[in-house]
N, C-alpha and C positions, 0 to 999 in steps of 0.2 A: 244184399243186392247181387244180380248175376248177370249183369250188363256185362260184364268181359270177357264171360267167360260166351254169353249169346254171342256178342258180335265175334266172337272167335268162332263160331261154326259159321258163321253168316257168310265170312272171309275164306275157310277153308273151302266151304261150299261152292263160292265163286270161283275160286281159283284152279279148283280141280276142273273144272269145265275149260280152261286154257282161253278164258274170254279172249277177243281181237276188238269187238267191236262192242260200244256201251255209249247207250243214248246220256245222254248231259244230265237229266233227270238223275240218272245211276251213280254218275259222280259226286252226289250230294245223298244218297242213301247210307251210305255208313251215319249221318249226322243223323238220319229218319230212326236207326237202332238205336244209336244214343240215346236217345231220345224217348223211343217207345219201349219201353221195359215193363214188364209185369202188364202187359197189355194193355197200354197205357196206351188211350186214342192219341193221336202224330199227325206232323206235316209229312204233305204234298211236295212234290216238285215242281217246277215251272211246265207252261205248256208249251211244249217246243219237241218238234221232230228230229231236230236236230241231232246227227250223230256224229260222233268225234273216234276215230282211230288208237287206238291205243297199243305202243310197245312193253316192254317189262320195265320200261323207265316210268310210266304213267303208272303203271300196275304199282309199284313202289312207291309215287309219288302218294296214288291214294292212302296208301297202308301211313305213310307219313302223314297224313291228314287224323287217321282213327287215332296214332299214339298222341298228336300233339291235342285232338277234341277228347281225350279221357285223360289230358294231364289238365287239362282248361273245366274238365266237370268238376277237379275236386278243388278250383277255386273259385268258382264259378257263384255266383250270390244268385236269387231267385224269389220265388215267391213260397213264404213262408207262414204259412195260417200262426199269428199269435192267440194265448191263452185267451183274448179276448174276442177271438173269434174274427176281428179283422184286419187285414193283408195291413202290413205296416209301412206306411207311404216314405219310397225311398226314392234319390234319384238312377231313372231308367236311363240305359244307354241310347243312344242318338240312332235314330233309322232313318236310310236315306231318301225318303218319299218325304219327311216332314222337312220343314219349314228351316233356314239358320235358327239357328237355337238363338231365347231371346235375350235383350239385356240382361246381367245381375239383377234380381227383385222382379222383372217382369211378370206378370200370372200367366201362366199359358191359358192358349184360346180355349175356350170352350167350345164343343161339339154344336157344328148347324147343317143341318140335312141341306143334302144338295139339291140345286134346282135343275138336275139336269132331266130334259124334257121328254125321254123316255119313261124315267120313272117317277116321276111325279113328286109330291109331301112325303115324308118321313125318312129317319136316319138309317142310312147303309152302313152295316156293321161287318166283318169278317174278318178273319185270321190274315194275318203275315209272317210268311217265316223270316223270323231274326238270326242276325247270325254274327254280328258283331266278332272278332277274335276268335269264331269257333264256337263260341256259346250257341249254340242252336237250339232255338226253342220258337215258340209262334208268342206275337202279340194281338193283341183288340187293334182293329185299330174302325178310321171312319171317313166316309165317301166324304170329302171338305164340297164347297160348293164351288171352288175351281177344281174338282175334280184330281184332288192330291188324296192320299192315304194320309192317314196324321192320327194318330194314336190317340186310344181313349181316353186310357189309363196312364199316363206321363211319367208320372208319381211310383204306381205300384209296379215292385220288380216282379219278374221269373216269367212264367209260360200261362198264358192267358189264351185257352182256344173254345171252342164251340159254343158261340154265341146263340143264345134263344130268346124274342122277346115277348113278353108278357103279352095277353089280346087285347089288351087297353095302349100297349105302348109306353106304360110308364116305367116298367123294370125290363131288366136285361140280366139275365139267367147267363154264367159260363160256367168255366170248370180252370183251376190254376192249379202249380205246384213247385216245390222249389227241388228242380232238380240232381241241383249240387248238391241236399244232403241226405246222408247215407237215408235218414230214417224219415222224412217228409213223406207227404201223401197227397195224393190230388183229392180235391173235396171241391165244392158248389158255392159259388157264391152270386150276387143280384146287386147291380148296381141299376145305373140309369141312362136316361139318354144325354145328360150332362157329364157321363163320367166320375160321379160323386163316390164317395169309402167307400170298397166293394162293404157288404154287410156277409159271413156268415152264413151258410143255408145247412151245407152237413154236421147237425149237432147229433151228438149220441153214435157217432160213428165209432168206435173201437175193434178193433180185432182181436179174434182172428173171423168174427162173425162178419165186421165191414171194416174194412182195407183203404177202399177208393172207391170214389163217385164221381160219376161225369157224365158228358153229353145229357142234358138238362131238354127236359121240354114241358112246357107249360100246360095244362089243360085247358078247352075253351073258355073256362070261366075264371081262368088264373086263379084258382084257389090249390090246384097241386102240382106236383113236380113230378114225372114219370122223367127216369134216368138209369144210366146202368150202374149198378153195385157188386163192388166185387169183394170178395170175402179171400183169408189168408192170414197168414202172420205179418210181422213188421214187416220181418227180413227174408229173404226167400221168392219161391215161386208164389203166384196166389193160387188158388182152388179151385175157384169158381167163378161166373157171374150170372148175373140175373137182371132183369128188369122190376125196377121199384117206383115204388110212387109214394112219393112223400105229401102229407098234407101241411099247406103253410101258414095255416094260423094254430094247430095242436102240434107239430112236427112228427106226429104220428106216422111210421112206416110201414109199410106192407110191400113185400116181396113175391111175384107173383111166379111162384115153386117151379109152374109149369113151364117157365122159359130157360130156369136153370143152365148151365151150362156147365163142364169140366174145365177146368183148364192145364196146360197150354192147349188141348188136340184142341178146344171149339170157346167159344166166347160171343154172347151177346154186344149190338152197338145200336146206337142211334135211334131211339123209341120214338114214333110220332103219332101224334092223337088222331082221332076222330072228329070232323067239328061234332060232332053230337057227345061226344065226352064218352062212347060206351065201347069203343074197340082201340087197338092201339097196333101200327105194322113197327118191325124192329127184323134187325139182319142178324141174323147167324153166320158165324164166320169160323169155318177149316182152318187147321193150319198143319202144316210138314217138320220139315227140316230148317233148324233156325231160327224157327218160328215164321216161315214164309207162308202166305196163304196161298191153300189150295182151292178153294169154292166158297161162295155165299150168297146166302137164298135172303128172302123176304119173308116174314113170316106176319100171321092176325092173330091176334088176343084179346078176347075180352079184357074190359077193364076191372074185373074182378079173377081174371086166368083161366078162364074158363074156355072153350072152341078153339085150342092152336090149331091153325092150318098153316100151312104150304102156301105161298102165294104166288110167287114166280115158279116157271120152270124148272126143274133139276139141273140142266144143262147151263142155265145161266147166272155168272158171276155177278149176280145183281146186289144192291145196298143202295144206303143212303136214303130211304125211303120217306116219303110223305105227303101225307095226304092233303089232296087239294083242298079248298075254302068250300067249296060246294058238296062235297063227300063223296063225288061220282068217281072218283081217280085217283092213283096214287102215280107218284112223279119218283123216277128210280136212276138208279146211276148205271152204265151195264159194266164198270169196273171200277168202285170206287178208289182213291187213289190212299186216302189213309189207310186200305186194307190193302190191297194191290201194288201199292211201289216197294219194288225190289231190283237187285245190281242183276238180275236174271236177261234183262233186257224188256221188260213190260214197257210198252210203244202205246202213248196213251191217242195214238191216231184209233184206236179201237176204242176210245172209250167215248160212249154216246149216253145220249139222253130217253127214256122211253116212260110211256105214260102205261096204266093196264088200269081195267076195270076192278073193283073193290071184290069181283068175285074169281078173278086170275082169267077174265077172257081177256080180250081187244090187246093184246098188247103190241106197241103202236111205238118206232122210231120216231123223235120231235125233232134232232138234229139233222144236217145232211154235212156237215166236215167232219167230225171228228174232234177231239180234242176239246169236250164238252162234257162238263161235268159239276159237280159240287151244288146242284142248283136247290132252289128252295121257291115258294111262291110269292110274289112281289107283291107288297100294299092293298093293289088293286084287287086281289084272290083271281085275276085273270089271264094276268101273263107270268113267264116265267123268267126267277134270276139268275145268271149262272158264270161261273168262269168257262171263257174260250180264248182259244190262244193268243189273240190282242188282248185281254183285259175282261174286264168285266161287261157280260153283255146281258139282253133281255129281248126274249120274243114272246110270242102267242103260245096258247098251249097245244095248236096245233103246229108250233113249228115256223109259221109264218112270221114275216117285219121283225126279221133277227137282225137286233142291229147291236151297235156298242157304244154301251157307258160311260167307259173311262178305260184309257191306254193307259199302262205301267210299263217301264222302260227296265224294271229291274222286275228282278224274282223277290218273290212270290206271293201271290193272293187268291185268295181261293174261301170255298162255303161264304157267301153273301149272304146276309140276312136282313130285310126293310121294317123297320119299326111299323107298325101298324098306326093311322091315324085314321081319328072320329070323322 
């Protein structure tokens, strides 16, 4: 593993710049390093413009945060794939969105889609970052129907992020890993909209051909899984990634060559289908010193690898891509924050929402604040979800009757995802 020695250039990098001034966000990116290693997909910071002053006494205090969050990784318990393939249900630490924890013996609630009358039938799924002592990782958690966060998953410990749900709405695709140890690996796994055993999804993964699997996405017909695969040894840097697609009733894999990627300079993320099941958009993502990112595009692939193209402009830091329910559009981030946050000063008042045509015209701002981002398409296939700096919000896909879901008082939530229903 070479998280110490990264966040050590992360910190030198910052520091030779003589920062004064660092949005709030930035005070919580050493934990986003931590965190993300071997280009392992990360939490977000909260949405807030907020900037805070800092002297060499702050500057110090951060560096006190990194040594005491890399003495708390190597005790740190998590999510840990056993030999049977599913996550071993342990008890998870308390987040402060959910409920008093309940009597001795109590069963925790089980998951009920909210009724709140923006967005209609089916379960809102999304990350939170957890952060309990410094363990920093994101949980699952789910829109309750007063409108609280309340975890999916209770039971199952470690890092639980990029929720994807199946087009039926009966499974729920993520990606987990136990970050405390040395030699764990993130892999795939499918639960439900009750929160039941994750089950298992990356079998036959071993290295140094596959390393890690994440960001999951389903096909229209839920029969495969297009996800990024990266390839490497245990221990060390990884090599590569790539965009794959797993079939889930053979587990049969296929890696689609032409999206390849080297790693650290560049790295695939976030594959999103076609309703028509025959093309797939996915981000290609720069990176510098530190591993900080420099640029990333949007790219199309057939779903056999065939025709990569360009989809976004050169000039623009675009991701998080995907494509609308109708096939006319694809729904884009202009700075996504998993790639994008860093102690550099990244101001996510620039980070908006924007729609383009499937052949790189029309492209078309949806936002008008700012501080919009992580979105995905709601239930309905008509409007859009997305976090904004109160909370969880939803408008039109042109932008219009932007309103909000649900207010959160603490950090952080972010990538919303709505169960599909019949």
């Amino acid at each position: 593993m070479t998280f110490e020695r990264d966040i050590e250039r992360l910190l030198d990098a910052w520091l030779e710049d003589g920062p004064t001034v660092v949005s709030d966000r930035a005070m919580d990116v050493v934990g986003h390093r931590i965190d993300r290693q071997r280009q392992r997909p990360a939490w977000r910071f909260p949405h807030s413009p907020r900037r805070v002053d800092l002297d060499m006494g702050a500057v110090v205090f951060v560096g006190a945060i990194v040594l005491t969050a890399l003495v708390g990784l190597n005790l740190a318990g998590g999510f840990r794939p056993p030999q049977t393939g599913v996550p071993v249900p342990t008890p998870s630490p308390a987040v402060t969105a959910t409920p008093a924890a309940s009597p001795p013996g109590a069963a925790s609630p089980r998951p009920t889609a909210s009724a709140a009358a923006p967005l209609g039938p089916g379960l809102v799924v999304f990350e939170n970052w957890h952060h309990p002592a410094l363990r920093l990782y994101t949980r699952l958690e789910y829109l309750s129907p007063d409108l609280r966060g309340l975890e999916l998953l209770p039971e199952v410990r470690g890092l639980q992020e990029a929720p994807a749900w199946s087009p039926d709405g009966a499974r729920l695709a993520f990606a987990g890993f136990n970050f405390g140890d040395g030699v764990s690996r993130e892999f795939i796994y499918e639960t439900d909209a009750k929160g039941t055993t994750p089950r298992l999804v990356s079998t036959n993964c071993e290295p140094p051909d596959c390393l890690e699997e994440w960001d999951p996405a389903y096909s229209p017909d839920g029969s495969r899984l297009a996800y990024v695969r990266q390839s490497g040894a245990t221990r060390g840097d990884t090599t590569s990634s790539v965009v794959a697609i797993r079939d889930l009733t053979t587990g049969t894999v296929v890696e689609l060559t032409s999206t390849r990627k080297t790693s650290p300079q560049t790295e695939v993320r976030h594959p999103s289908w076609s309703p028509d099941g025959q093309n797939l958009v996915f981000d290609v993502v720069t990176r510098g010193t530190a591993g900080i990112a420099t640029g990333s595009s949007i790219y199309v692939v057939t779903s056999d690898g065939t025709g990569l193209r360009r989809l976004t402009p050169p000039d623009m830091t675009a991701g998080d891509a995907s494509w609308s329910p109708d096939g006319s559009l694809v729904l884009l981030d202009s700075m996504p924050l998993h790639v994008f946050a860093n102690p550099r000063g990244f101001d996510t008042r620039n980070e908006h929402l924007y729609t383009i045509a499937t052949d790189g015209s029309g492209l078309h701002q949806v936002d008008s604040a700012g501080n919009s981002g992580e979105a995905s398409w709601a239930s309905d296939g008509t409007t859009i979800l997305y976090t904004g700096d109160a909370g969880l919000k939803v408008m039109n896909r042109d932008g219009s009757n932007d309103r909000l879901v649900a207010r959160f008082s603490e950090c952080c939530r972010w990538y919303p995802v709505q169960q599909p229903t019949p």
